[in-house]
C-alpha positions, 0 to 999 in steps of 0.5 A, spaced: 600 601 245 601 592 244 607 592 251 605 586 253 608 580 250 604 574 254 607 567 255 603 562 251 603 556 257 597 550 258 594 554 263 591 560 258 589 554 253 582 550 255 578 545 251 585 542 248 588 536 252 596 538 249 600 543 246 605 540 242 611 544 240 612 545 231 616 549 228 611 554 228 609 555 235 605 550 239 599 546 237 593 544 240 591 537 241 584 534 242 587 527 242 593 526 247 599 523 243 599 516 246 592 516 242 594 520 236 600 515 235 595 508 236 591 512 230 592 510 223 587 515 219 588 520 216 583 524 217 582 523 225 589 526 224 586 533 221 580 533 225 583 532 232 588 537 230 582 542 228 581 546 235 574 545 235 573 548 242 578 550 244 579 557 246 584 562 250 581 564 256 584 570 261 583 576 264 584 583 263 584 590 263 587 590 257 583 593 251 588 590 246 589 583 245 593 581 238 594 574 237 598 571 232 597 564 228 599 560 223 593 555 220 593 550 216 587 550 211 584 543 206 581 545 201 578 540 195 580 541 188 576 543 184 570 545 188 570 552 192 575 554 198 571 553 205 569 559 207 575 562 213 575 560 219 573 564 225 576 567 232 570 568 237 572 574 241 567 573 247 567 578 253 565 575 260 560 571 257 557 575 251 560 574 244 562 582 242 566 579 235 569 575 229 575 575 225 580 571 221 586 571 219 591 571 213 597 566 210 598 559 213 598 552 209 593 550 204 593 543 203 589 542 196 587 535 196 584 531 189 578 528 191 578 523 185 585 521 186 587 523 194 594 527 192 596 532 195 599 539 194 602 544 200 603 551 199 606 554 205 605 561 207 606 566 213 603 567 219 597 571 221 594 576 226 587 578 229 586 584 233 581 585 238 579 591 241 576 589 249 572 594 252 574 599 258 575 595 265 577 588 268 573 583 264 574 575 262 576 574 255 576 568 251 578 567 244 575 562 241 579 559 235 577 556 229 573 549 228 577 547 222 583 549 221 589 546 224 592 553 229 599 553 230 598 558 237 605 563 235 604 570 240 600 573 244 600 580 246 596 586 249 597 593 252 596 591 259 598 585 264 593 577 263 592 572 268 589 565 266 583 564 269 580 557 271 574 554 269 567 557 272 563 551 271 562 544 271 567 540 266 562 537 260 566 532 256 563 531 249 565 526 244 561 526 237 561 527 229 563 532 224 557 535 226 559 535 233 565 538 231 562 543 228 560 542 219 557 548 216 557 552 223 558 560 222 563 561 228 566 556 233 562 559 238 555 557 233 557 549 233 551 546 237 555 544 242 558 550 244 551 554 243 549 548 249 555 549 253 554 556 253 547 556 255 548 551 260 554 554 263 559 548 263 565 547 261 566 544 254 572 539 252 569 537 245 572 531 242 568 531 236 571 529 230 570 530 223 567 523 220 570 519 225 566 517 230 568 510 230 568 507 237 576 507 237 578 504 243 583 509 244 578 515 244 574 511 250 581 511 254 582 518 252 575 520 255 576 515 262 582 518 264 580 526 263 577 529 269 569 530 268 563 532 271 558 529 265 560 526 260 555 525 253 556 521 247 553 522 240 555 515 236 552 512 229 553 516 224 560 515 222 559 508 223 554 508 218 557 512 212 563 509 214 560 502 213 566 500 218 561 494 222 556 491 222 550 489 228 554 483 230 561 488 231 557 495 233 553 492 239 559 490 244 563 495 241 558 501 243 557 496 251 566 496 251 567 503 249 561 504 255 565 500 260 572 503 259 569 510 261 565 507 266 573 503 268 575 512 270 568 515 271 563 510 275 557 514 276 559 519 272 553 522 268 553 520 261 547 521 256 548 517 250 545 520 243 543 517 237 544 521 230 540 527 227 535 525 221 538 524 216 534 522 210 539 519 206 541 513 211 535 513 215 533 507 211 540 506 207 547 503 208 553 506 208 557 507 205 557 514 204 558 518 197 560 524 194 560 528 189 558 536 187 552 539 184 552 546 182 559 547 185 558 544 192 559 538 195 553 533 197 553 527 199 549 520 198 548 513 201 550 507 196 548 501 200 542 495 199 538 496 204 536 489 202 542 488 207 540 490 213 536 484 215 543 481 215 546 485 219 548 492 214 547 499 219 542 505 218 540 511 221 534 507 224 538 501 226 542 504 230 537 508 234 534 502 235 540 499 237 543 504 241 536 504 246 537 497 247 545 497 249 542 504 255 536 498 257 540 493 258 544 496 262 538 498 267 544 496 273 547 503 271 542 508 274 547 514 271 547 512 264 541 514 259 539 515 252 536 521 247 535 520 241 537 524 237 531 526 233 530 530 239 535 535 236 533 534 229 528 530 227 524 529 221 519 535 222 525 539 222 528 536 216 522 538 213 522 546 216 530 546 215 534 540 211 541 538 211 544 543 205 549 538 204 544 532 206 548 531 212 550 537 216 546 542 219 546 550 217 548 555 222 540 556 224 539 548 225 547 548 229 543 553 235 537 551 235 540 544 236 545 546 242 538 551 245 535 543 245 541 540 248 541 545 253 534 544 255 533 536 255 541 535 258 542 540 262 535 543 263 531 541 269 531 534 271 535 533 265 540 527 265 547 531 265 543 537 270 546 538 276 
């Protein structure tokens, strides 16, 4: 029998950097509010608000735990509903299982025209069953919805618990964020995070890695051990900048990190293979094919010898700032083809021509974790 109603304070909340109170319950943040008030897009404000990586953690010897939510789900028109999101229920250490919930708000958005249709709805409740005896739960909650935390409840007491492991502050892409991942356990940074056992705050942001200068103060004033920065694919298919402006853009983001965290372990990293803007400009496109949506590049890649940005311009750009910096002993580079590269592509191709799938998400965080955190590894320790 549920007895225990369980208080929902910060310190049951890793990954989320605040919880703001909403008429539904309270929501976690993966931006602080001075930075989400100097934001202007809306789709970093979706995206920060999704709690990738963010997951409850306690202890127990409970072996019920219910928690309600109320999730706020986007959808496309015209184009298939995203598959639901997932809670991770994972006992001292081993994922032992999965649910989703039911209601919320679903916002329906016309990818032609950029209108909007909200339908609310209630909350929803996942129910796990933990096994006999004291053990450390975490729930890990989903990487694409916006979840309101509204109650907590168990048949026997909870205690938060602190982070075991060193802090990992992560700041990437859509697929950092977790696109086409199975669970939230399964994005390539929590497979590398788990692996390694570090503490992860992932500030993956869905098609908005764009070198913000409120993200840098963000990441400089939060406590880290390592801290790692996987930056160009945003930049490119969003065409937002071109050689002249990514250049010290990229050197001023290092050095407002480097202004909180000075010989902090920081590991740069340049994108995946992408075949579609390896070679070819931004900006990026989409459209459907046989129901599911694909994406494209549309750029001259005539226009790179004047400053335009590719997958492998970047690459070349990203290694060039990480050498020039050779007075920073604790900064260095991994090119990202390390984690998928073009063999890869070739075993296993981006299903939508720019995310990864499930099987390539693990294989890339197990590779993280090896090249990173491995022995000799940059962020090792």
């Amino acid at each position: 029998m549920i007895v225990f109603a369980v208080d929902l304070t910060p310190d049951l909340v890793r990954g989320a950097l605040e919880l703001e109170p909403t008429p539904a319950g309270l929501r976690p943040h993966r931006l602080p509010a001075w930075a989400r008030a100097q934001n202007v897009e809306p789709q970093l404000a979706m995206a920060e608000s999704q709690p990738s990586g963010v997951r409850l953690a306690f202890r127990t010897g409970a072996t019920t735990v219910e928690l309600d939510t109320h999730r706020t789900v986007h959808s496309y028109r015209g184009l298939p509903p995203r598959p639901e999101g997932v809670y991770d229920l994972v006992v001292d250490g081993e994922v032992l299982a999965a649910a989703s919930t039911t209601g919320g708000t679903v916002v329906e958005m016309d990818p032609m025209t950029g209108e909007t249709v909200t339908t609310a709805g209630p909350p929803g409740t996942v129910r796990f069953a933990l096994p006999d005896g004291e053990h450390d739960v975490e729930i890990w909650l989903p990487t694409h919805e916006t979840t309101d935390l509204v109650a907590l409840r168990a048949d026997g007491p909870v205690h938060p618990t602190s982070g075991r492991g060193r802090r990992w502050v992560h700041h990437g892409s859509s697929i950092s964020h977790g696109s086409n991942a199975a669970s939230p356990t399964g994005i390539w940074a929590a497979v590398a995070a788990r692996a390694a056992g570090v503490e992860l705050t992932n500030l993956g942001f869905g098609g908005s890695a764009m070198i913000d200068p409120f993200v840098a103060r963000t990441i400089r004033d939060l406590p880290a051990d390592v801290i790692s920065l996987k930056l160009g694919i945003n930049v490119v298919n969003g065409d937002v900048m071109r050689r002249r402006a990514f250049i010290p853009a990229v050197h001023g983001f290092l050095d407002t990190i480097r202004e909180g965290h000075p010989t902090t372990p920081l590991l740069l990293v340049s994108p995946i293979f992408c075949p579609i803007q390896e070679d070819t400009p931004g900006p990026g496109s989409m459209f459907v094919v046989d129901g599911r949506l694909h994406f494209g590049a549309t750029g001259d890649p005539a226009d790179v010898p004047a400053g335009r940005l590719t997958l492998r311009v970047i690459r070349e750009l990203l290694a060039a700032i990480v050498a020039q910096r050779a007075d920073d002993p604790h900064l260095t580079y991994l090119d990202g083809r390390q984690l998928h590269g073009e063999a890869d592509e070739a075993e296993r191709p981006l299903p939508d021509a720019l995310h990864p799938d499930p099987a390539t998400h693990r294989v890339m965080g197990e590779r993280f974790a090896a090249l990173a955190f491995g022995e000799g590894g940059p962020l090792g320790g």
